[in-house]
Structures are given as structure tokens and as C-alpha cells.
Backbone as CSV, one residue per row, in Angstrom:
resi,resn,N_x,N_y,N_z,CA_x,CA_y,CA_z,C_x,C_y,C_z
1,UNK,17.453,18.259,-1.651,16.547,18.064,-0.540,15.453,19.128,-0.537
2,UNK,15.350,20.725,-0.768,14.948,21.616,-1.224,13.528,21.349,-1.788
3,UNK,13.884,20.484,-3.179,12.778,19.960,-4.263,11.806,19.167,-3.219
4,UNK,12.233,18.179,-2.943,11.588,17.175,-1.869,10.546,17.636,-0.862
5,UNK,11.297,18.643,-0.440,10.462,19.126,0.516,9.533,20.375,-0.080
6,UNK,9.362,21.008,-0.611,8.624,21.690,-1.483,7.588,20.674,-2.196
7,UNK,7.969,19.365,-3.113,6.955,18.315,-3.264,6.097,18.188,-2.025
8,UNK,6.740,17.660,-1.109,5.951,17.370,0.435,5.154,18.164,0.845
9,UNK,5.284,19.821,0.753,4.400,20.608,1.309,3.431,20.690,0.493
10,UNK,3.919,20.558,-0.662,2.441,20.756,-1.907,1.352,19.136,-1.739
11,UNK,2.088,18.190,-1.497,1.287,16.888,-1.262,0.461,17.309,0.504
12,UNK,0.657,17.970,1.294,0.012,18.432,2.452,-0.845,19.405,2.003
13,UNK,-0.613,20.542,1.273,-1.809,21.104,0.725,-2.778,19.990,0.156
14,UNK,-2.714,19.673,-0.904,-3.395,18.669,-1.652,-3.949,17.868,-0.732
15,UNK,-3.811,17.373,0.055,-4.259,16.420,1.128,-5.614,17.445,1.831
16,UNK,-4.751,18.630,2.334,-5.453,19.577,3.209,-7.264,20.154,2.301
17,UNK,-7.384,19.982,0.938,-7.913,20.695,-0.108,-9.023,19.516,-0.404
18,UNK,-8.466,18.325,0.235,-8.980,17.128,0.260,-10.363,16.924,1.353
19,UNK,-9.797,17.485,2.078,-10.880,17.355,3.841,-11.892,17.605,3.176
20,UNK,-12.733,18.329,3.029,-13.860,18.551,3.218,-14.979,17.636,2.234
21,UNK,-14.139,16.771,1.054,-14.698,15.610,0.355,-15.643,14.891,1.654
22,UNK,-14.461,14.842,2.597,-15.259,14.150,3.696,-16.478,14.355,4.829
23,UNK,-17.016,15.693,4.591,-17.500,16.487,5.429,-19.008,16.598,4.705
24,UNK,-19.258,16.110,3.528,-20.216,16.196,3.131,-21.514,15.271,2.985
25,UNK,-22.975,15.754,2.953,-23.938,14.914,3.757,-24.001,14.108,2.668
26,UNK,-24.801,13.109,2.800,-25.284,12.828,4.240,-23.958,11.684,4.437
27,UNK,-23.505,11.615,5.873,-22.452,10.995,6.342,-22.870,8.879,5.979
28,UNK,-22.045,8.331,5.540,-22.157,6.893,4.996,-20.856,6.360,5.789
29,UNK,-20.979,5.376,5.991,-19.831,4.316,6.144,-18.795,4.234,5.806
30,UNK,-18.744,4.413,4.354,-18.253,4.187,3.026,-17.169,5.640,3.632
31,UNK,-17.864,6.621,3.864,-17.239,8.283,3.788,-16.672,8.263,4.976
32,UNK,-16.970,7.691,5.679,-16.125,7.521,7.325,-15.214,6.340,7.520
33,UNK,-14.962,5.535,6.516,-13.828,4.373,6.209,-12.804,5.251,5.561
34,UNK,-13.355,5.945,4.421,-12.713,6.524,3.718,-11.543,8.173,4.479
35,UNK,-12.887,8.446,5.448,-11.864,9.585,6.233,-10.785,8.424,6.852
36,UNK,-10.974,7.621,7.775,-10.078,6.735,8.457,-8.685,6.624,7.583
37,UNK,-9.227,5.936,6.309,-8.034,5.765,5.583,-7.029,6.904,5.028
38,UNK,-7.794,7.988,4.769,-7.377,9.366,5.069,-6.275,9.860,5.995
39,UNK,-6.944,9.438,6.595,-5.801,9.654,8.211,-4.693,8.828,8.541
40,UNK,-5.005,7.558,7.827,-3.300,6.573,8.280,-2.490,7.086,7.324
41,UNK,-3.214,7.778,5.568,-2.400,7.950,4.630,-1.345,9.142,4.990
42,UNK,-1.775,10.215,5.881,-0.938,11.520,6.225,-0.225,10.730,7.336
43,UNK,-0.329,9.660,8.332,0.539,9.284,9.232,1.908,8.765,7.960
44,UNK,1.372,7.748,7.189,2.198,7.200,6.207,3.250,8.194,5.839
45,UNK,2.564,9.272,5.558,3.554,10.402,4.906,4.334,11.184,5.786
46,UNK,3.885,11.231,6.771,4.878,11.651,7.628,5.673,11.056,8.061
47,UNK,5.732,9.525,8.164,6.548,8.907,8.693,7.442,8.480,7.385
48,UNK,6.843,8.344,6.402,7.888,8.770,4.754,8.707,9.976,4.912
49,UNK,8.425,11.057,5.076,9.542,12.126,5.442,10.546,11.921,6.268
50,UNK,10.348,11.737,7.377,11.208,11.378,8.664,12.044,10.395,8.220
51,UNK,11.824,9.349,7.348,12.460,8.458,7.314,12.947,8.735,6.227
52,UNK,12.510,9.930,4.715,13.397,9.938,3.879,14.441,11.145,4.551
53,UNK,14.255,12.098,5.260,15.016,12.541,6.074,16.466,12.000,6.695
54,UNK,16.467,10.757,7.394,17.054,10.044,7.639,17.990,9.329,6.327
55,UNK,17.956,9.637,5.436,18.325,9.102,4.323,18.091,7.609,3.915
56,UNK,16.611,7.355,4.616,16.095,5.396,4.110,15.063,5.904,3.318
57,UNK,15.673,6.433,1.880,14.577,6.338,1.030,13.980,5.282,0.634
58,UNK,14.357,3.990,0.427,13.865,2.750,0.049,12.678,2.526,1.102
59,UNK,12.750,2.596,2.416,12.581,2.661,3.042,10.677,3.591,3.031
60,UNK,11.020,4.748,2.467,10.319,5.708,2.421,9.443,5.470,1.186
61,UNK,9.568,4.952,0.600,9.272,4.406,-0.828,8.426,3.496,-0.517
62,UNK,8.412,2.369,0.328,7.586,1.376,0.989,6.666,1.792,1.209
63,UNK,6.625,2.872,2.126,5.548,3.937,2.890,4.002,4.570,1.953
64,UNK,5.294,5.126,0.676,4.178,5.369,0.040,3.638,4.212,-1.241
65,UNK,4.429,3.308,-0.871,3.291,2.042,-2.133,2.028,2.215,-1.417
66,UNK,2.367,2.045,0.317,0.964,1.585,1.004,-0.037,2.656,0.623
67,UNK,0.539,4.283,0.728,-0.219,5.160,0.642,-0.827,5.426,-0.651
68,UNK,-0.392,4.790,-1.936,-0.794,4.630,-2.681,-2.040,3.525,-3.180
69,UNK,-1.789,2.495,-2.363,-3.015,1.468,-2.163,-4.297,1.880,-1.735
70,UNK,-3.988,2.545,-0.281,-4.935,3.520,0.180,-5.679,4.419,-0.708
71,UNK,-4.795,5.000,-1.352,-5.781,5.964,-2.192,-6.738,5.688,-2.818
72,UNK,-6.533,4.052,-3.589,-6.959,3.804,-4.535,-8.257,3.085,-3.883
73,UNK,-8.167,2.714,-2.569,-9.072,1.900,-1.448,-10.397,3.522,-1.475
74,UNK,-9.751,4.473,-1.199,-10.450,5.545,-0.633,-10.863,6.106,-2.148
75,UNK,-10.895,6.189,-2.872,-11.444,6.638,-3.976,-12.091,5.583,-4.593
76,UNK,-12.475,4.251,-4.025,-13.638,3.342,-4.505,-14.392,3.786,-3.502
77,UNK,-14.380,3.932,-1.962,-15.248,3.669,-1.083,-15.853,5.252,-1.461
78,UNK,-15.105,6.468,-2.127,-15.790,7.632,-2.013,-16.690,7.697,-3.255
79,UNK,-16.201,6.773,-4.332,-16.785,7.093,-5.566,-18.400,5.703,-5.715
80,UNK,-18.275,4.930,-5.119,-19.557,3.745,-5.006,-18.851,2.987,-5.464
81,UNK,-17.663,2.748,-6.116,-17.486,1.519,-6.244,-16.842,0.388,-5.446
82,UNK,-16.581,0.751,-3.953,-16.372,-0.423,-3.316,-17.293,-0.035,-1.686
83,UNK,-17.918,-0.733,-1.362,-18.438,-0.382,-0.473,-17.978,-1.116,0.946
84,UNK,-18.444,-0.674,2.147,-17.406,-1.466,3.501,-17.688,-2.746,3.450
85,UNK,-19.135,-2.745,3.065,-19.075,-4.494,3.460,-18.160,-5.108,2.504
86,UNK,-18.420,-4.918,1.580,-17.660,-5.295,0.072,-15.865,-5.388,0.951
87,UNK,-15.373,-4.078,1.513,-14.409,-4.050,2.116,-14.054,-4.928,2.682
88,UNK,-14.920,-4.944,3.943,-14.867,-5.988,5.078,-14.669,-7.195,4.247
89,UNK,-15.205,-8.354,3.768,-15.295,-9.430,3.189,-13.954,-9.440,2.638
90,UNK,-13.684,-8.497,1.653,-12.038,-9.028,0.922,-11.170,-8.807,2.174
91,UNK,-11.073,-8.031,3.559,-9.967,-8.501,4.351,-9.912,-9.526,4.852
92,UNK,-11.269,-9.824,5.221,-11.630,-11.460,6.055,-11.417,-12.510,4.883
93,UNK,-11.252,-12.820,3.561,-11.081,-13.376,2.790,-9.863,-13.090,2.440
94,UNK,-9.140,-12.120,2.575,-7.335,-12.114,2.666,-7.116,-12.809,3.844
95,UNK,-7.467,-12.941,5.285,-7.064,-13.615,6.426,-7.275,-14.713,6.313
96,UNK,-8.153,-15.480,5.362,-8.407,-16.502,5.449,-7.945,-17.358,4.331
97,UNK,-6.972,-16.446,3.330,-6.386,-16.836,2.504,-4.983,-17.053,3.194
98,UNK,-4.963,-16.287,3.796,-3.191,-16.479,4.826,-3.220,-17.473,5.647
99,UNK,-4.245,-17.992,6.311,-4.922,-18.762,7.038,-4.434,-20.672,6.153
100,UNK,-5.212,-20.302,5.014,-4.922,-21.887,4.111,-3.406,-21.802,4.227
101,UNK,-2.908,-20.881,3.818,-0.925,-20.974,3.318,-0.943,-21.524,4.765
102,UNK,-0.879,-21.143,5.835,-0.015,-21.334,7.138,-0.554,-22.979,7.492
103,UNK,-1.524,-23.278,7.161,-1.665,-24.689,7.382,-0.791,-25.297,8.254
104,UNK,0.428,-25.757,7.277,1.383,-26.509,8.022,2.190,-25.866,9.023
105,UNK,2.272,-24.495,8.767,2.991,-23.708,10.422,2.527,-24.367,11.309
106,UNK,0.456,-24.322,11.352,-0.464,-24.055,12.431,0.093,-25.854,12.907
107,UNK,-0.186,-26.463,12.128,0.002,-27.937,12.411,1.348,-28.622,13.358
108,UNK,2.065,-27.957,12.688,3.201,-27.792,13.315,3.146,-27.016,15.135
109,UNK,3.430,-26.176,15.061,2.962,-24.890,15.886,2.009,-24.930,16.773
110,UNK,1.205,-24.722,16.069,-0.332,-24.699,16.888,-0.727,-25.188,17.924
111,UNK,-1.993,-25.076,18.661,-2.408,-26.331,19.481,-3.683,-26.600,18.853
112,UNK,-3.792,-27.845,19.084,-5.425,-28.279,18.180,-6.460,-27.352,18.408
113,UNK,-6.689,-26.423,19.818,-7.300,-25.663,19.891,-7.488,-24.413,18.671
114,UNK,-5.843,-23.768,18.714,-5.780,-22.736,17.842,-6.003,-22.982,16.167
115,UNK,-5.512,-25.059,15.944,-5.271,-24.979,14.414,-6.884,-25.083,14.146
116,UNK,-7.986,-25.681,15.179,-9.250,-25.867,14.664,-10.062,-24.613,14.649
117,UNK,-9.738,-23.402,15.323,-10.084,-22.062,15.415,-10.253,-21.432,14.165
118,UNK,-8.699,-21.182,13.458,-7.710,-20.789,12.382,-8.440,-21.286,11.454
119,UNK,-8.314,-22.808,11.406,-9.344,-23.141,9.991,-10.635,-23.073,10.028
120,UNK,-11.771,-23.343,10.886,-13.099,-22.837,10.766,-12.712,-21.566,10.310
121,UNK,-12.180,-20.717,10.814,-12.075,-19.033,9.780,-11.903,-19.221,8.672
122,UNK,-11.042,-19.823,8.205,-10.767,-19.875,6.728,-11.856,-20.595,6.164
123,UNK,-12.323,-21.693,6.703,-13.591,-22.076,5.796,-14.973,-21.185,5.407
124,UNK,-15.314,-20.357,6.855,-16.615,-19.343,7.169,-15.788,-18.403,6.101
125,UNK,-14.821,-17.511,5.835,-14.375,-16.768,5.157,-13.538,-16.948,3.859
126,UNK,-13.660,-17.557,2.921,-13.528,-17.763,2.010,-14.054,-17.026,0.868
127,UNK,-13.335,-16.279,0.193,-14.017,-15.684,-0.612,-12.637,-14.721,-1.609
128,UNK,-13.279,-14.106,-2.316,-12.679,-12.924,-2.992,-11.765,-12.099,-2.360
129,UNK,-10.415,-11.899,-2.894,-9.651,-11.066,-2.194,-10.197,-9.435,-2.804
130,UNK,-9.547,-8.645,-2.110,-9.320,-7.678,-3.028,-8.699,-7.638,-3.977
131,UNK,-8.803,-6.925,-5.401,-8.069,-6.561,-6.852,-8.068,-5.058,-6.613
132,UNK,-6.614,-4.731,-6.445,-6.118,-3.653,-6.504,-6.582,-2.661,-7.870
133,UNK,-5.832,-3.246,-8.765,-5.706,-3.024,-10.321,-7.451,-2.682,-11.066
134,UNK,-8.136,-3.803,-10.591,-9.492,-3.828,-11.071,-10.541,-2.511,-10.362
135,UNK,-9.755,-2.230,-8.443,-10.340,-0.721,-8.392,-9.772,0.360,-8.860
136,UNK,-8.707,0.213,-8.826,-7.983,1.128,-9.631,-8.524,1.694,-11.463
137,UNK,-8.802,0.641,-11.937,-9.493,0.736,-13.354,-10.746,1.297,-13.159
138,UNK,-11.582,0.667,-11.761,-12.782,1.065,-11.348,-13.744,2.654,-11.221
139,UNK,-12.273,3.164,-10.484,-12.063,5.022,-10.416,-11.634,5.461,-10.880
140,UNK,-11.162,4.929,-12.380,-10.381,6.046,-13.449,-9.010,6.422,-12.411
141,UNK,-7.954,5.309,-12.208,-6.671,5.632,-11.799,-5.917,4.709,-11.594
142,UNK,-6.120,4.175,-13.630,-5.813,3.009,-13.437,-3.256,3.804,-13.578
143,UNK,-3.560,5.022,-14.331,-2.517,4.904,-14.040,-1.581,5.064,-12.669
144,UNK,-2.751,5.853,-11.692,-1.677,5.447,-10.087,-1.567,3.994,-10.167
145,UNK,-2.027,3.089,-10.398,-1.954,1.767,-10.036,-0.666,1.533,-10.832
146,UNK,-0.689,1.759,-12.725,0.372,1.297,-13.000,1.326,1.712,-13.211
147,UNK,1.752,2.924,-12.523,2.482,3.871,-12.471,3.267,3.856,-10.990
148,UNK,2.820,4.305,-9.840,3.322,4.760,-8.909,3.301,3.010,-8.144
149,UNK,2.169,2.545,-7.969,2.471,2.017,-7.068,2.966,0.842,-7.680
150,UNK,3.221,0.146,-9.406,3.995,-1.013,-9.257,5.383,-0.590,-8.920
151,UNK,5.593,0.825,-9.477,7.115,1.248,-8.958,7.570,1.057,-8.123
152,UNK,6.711,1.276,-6.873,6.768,1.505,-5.627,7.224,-0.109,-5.025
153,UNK,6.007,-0.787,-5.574,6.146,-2.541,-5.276,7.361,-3.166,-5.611
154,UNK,7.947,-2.819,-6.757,9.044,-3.554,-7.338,10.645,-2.549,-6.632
155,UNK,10.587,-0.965,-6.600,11.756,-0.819,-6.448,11.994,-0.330,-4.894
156,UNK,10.348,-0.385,-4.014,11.145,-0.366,-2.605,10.478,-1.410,-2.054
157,UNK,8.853,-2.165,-2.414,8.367,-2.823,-0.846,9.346,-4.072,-1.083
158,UNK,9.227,-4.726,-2.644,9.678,-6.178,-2.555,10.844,-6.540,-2.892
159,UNK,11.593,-7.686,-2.434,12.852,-8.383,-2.578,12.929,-7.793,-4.092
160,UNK,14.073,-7.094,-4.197,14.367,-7.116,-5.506,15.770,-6.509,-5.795
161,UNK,16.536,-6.585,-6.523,17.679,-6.370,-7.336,17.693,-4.301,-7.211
162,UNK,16.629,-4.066,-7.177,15.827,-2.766,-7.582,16.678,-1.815,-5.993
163,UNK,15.635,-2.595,-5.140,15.564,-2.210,-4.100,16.919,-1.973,-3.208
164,UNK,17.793,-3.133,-3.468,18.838,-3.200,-3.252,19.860,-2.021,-3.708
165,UNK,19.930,-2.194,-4.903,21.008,-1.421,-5.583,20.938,0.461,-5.218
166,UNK,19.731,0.430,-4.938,19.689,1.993,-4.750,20.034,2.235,-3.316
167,UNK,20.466,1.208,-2.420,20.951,1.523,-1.288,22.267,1.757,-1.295
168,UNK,22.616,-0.036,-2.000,24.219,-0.229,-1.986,24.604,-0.515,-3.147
169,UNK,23.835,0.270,-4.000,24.691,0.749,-5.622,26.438,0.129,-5.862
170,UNK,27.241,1.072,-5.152,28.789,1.047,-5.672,28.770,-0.140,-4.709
171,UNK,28.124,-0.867,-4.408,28.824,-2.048,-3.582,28.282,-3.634,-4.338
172,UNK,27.440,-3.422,-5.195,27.236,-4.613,-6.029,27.509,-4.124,-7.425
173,UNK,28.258,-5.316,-8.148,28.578,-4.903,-9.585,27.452,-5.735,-10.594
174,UNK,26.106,-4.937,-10.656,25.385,-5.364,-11.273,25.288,-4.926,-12.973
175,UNK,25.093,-5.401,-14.015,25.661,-4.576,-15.538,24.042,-4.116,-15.788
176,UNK,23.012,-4.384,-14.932,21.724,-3.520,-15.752,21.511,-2.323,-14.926
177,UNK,20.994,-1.251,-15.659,20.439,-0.077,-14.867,19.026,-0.171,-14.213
178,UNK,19.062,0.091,-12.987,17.556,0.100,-12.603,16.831,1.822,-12.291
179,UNK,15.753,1.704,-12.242,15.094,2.859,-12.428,14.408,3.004,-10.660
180,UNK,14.945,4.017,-10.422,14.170,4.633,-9.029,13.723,6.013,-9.263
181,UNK,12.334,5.841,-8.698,11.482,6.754,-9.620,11.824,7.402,-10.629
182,UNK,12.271,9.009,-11.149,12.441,9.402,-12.351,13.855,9.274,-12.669
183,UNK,14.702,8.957,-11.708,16.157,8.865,-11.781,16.548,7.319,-12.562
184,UNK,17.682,7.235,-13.339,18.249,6.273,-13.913,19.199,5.832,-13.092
185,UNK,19.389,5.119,-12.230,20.561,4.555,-11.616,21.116,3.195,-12.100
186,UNK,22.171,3.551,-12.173,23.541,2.198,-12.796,24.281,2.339,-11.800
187,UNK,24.318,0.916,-11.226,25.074,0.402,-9.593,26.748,0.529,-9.938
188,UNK,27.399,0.879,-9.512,28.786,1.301,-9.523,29.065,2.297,-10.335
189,UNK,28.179,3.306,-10.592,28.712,4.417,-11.104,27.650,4.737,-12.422
């Protein structure tokens, strides 16, 4: 626990060494999205401690895929290659991609009011999602992308064999080893 927390304080320096990226003229959009995102990423991490504290590392692991997304969000908007509007558009074009899937919920569900609401959005907003991977390549980090955060994706955010086993290891008799972060874990021992 020792190590962990010694990592943690050095990732709060690093963070702290970080500020003043943001402080510099002339103030843009782009640099004040980017502080924002700044700021949910240290909530993220704190609430990753507390909760790896608690012993829900999987849990904690989730925390930082997001904070890892973020980064990669905040180092396009700081470096020019993604700008807010650019931003804006791929969330409204993610909502409106969630928007087509739910279709039949809304139909179901809905009232004609809400399902004709719901889809005019999705039609006015249609467009390009965000590509993680492609900003990531964008700012020279492409290995956080394929490094930390598919780790992150596969062995804490999503359904997986991964995710599982590092909770309740000796309680499923699975015969492959899975990998949580630098550690080798084999479920029953």
C-alpha cells in the first residue's frame, strides 16, 4: 500500500507542475475546456484512491480509464488538435448516436412528444463521433491510448473475464492467466 501511495503523491505533483500550462496567454476556449477537464481528472483521482483504499480496485481502475480519456481529450484541446467546437459536435453526435440505438426503447416508452423530440436531435446531430485512438495518435500518445487505457477498458471498465477474476480470483476456476496492470494473476492460485 506504501508503493501506491507514494505513486499517488508523485501523480499530484505531476498534476500540480501541470497548472500553469493553463495560465498562459492569451486565454482560448480550447485552454479553459481543457482546465475544466483538468479538474474532473484530479476529482477522478481522488475518488480512485478512496475507493482503491477501500480495497475496489477494479473499481478504481474504471476511474482512471476515464482519466485517461481525459488526458488524451486535454492534450488535443491544448495542443490544436481538437478544438471545442470540434468537441462540442462529437458529443452531440455521440447523443445522437445513442439516440438512433434507443429507437425502440423511445417507441416503446416514450410519448410521441418525447420520441419526436429525441429523433429530430438525432437527425439535426448526426455526425462524427469522437476517435479516441486517432487523438491519441494526434498528440504523440498514441501509447497512453494503447497502453493504459485499453488496459484499463478491458481489465476494469468492461464486462470481462479480466475484470472479474481479479476480484473473485479463488472463486472461479478459470485455466488462463489474466493480466492486471503489471501483475500476472492466475484465478485460484
Amino acid at each position: 500500500m506504501e508503493s501506491v501511495l507514494a505513486h499517488a503523491r508523485a501523480c499530484v505533483e505531476t498534476a500540480m507542475q501541470m497548472r500553469p500550462l493553463f495560465d498562459s496567454k492569451p486565454a482560448t476556449t480550447e485552454k479553459v475546456a481543457a482546465h475544466a477537464l483538468f479538474l474532473r481528472c484530479i476529482d477522478h483521482f481522488r475518488a480512485a484512491v478512496i475507493l482503491g483504499e477501500q480495497g475496489l480496485d477494479v473499481e478504481a481502475l474504471s476511474l482512471a480509464r476515464g482519466i485517461c480519456e481525459t488526458l488524451i481529450v486535454i492534450g488535443a484541446l491544448l495542443k490544436g488538435t481538437l478544438s471545442t467546437v470540434e468537441f462540442e459536435s462529437y458529443d452531440r453526435a455521440g447523443k445522437a448516436k445513442n439516440v438512433r440505438a434507443m429507437k425502440d426503447f423511445l417507441e416503446r416508452e416514450g410519448s410521441p412528444e418525447v420520441q419526436k423530440q429525441m429523433m429530430d436531435y438525432a437527425v439535426q446531430h448526426k455526425g462524427k463521433t469522437i476517435q479516441f485512438e486517432q487523438l491519441a495518435r494526434d498528440i504523440d500518445e498514441k501509447e497512453l491510448y494503447d497502453g493504459y487505457y485499453r488496459m484499463f477498458s478491458h481489465v476494469a471498465t468492461h464486462a470481462s473475464m479480466s475484470a472479474i477474476t481479479t476480484s473473485f480470483g479463488t472463486l472461479l476456476s478459470c485455466s488462463q492467466p489474466y493480466f492486471y496492470g503489471t501483475l500476472r494473476v492466475r484465478p485460484g492460485g
